[in-house]
C-alpha positions as CSV (number, residue, x, y, z in Angstrom):
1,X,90.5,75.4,132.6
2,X,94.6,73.9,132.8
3,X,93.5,72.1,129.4
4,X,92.3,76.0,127.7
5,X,95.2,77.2,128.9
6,X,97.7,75.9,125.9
7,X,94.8,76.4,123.3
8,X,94.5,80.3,124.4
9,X,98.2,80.7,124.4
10,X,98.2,79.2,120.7
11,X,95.4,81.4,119.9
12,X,97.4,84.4,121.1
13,X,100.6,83.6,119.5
14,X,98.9,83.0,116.2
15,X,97.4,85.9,116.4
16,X,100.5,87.9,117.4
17,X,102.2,86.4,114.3
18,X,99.3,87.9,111.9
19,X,99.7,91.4,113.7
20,X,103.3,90.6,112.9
21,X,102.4,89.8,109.2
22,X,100.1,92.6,108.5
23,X,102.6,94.8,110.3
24,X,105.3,94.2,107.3
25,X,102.8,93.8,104.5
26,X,102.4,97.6,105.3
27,X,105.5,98.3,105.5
28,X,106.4,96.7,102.4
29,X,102.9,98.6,101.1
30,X,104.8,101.7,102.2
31,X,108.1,101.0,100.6
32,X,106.5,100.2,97.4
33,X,105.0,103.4,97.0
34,X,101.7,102.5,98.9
35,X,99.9,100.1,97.0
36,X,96.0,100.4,96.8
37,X,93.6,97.7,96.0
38,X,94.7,97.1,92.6
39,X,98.5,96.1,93.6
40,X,100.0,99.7,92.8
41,X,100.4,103.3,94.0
42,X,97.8,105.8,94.6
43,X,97.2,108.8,92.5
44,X,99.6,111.8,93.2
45,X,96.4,113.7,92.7
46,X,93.8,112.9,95.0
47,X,90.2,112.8,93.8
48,X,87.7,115.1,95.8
49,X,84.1,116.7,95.4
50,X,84.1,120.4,94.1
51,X,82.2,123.2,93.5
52,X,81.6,123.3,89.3
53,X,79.1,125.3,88.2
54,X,78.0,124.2,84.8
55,X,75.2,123.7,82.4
56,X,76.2,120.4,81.6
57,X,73.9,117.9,82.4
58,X,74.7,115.7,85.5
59,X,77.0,112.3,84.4
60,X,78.6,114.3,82.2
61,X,82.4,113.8,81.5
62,X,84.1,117.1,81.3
63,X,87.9,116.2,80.8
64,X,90.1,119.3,81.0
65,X,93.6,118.2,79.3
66,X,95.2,121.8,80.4
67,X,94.7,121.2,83.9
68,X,94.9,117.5,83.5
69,X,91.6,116.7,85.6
70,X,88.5,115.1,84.6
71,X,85.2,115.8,86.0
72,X,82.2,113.7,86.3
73,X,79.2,116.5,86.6
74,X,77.1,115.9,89.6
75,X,73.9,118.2,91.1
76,X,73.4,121.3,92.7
77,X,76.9,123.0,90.9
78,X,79.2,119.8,91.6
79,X,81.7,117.5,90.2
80,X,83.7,115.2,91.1
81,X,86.8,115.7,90.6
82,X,89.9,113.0,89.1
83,X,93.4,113.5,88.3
84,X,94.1,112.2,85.0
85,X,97.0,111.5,82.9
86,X,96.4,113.5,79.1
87,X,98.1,112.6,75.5
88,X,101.8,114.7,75.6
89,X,102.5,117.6,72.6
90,X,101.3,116.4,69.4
91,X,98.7,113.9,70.5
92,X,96.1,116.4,72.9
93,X,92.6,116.3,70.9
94,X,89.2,117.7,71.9
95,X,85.8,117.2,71.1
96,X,82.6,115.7,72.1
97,X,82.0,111.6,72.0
98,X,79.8,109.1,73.9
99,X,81.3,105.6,76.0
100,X,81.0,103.3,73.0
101,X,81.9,100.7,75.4
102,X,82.7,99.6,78.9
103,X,85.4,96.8,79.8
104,X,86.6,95.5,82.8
105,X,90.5,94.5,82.9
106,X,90.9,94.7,78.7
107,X,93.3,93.7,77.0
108,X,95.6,95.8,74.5
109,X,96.6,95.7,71.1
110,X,98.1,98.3,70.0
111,X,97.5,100.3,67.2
112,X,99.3,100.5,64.0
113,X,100.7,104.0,64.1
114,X,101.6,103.2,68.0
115,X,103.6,100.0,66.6
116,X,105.0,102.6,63.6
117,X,106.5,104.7,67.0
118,X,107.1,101.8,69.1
119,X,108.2,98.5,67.1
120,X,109.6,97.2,70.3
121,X,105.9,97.2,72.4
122,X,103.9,93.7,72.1
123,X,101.9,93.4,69.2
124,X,98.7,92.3,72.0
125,X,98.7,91.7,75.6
126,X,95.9,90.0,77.6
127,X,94.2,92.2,80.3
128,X,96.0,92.2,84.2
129,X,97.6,94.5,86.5
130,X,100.9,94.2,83.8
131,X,98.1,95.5,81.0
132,X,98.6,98.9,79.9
133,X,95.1,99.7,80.2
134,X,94.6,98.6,83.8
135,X,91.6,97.3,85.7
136,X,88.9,99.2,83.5
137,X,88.8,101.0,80.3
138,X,85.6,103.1,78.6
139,X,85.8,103.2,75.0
140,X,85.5,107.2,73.2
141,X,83.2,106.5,70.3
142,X,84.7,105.3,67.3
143,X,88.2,106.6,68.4
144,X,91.2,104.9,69.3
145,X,90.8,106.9,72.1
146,X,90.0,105.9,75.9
147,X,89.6,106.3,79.4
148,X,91.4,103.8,81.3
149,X,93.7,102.6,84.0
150,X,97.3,102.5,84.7
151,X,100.0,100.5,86.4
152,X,102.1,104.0,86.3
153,X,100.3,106.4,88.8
154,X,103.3,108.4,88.5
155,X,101.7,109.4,84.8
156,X,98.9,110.9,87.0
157,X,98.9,115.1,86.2
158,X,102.0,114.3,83.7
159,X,101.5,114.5,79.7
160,X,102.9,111.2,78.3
161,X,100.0,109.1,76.5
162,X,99.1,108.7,72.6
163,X,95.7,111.0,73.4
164,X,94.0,108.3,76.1
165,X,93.3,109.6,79.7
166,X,95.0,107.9,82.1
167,X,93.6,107.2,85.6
168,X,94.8,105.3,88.6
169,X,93.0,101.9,88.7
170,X,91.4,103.1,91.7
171,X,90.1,105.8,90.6
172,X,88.8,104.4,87.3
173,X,87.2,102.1,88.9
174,X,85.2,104.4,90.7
175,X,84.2,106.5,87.9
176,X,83.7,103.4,85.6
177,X,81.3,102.0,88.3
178,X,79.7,105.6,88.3
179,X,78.8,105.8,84.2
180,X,77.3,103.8,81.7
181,X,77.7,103.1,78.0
182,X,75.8,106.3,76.3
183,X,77.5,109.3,78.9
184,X,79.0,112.2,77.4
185,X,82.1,113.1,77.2
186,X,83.6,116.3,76.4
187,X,87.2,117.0,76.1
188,X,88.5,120.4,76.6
189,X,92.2,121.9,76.2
């Protein structure tokens, strides 16, 4: 028992020092604008079930750009509901289009008429939580166009893209984990 004594008072003050540990990693979490899973802040916009009546089949993509949500059409008269980031005057688009594609942590090149604007941005950057396009991205038909991730969850409900949807990583994640290559997805104004 006298020799269990030191080893439980180790155990306790190791212990103590991850409370400690975990204790500022959240307050640094909290000072940093609470980071979520993917290293950055959460969406200003959180995402939530609601009532959508619709006759829109469910796992369809109904992306609003005027109230800067997207849906993802579920049964019995639901969605679920996203904030989203939408392209700013000049580059808001609508339509209809399918996920081409689905890719996790992409990378970016981007394109020539963004590098025309912006001669100062990289000419590619490999995928990462630095990467433009953040954790996931789902590719709009043949378009330039895409739903992604961001590292700037500020962006979230704001009009400041080139016509993608921005999303928080966490929240992209969810929705790319939710759809496949083939969903619809209609853009509205």
């Amino acid at each position: 028992m006298i020799r269990s004594i030191p080893l439980l008072f180790a155990a306790l003050t190791m212990l103590a020092g991850a409370g400690q540990a975990q204790a500022e990693f959240f307050d640094s979490r909290d000072a940093m604008g609470g980071l979520n899973f993917f290293g950055r802040g959460a969406s200003p916009i959180s995402r939530a079930t609601v009532y959508y009546p619709t006759n829109y089949a469910p796992g369809t993509i109904v992306i609003s750009t005027s109230e800067r949500r997207l849906y993802l059409v579920l049964r019995d008269g639901q969605a679920l509901r996203y904030g989203i980031g939408v392209g700013r005057d000049g580059f808001r688009w609508s339509g209809t289009h399918r996920i081409s594609a689905k890719k996790e942590w992409p990378s970016w090149t981007p394109p020539s008429q963004m590098l025309r604007r912006r001669p100062d941005l990289p000419r590619h950057m490999e995928g990462g939580i630095e990467n433009p396009l953040g954790a996931r991205a789902m590719y709009l038909g043949s378009t330039l166009y895409r739903i992604h991730g961001s590292n700037e969850p500020e962006t979230i409900g704001q009009a400041v893209s080139s016509g993608c949807f921005r999303m928080t990583n966490e929240d992209v994640t969810d929705l790319y984990d939710r759809v496949r290559v083939g969903t619809t997805v209609v853009v509205r104004n």
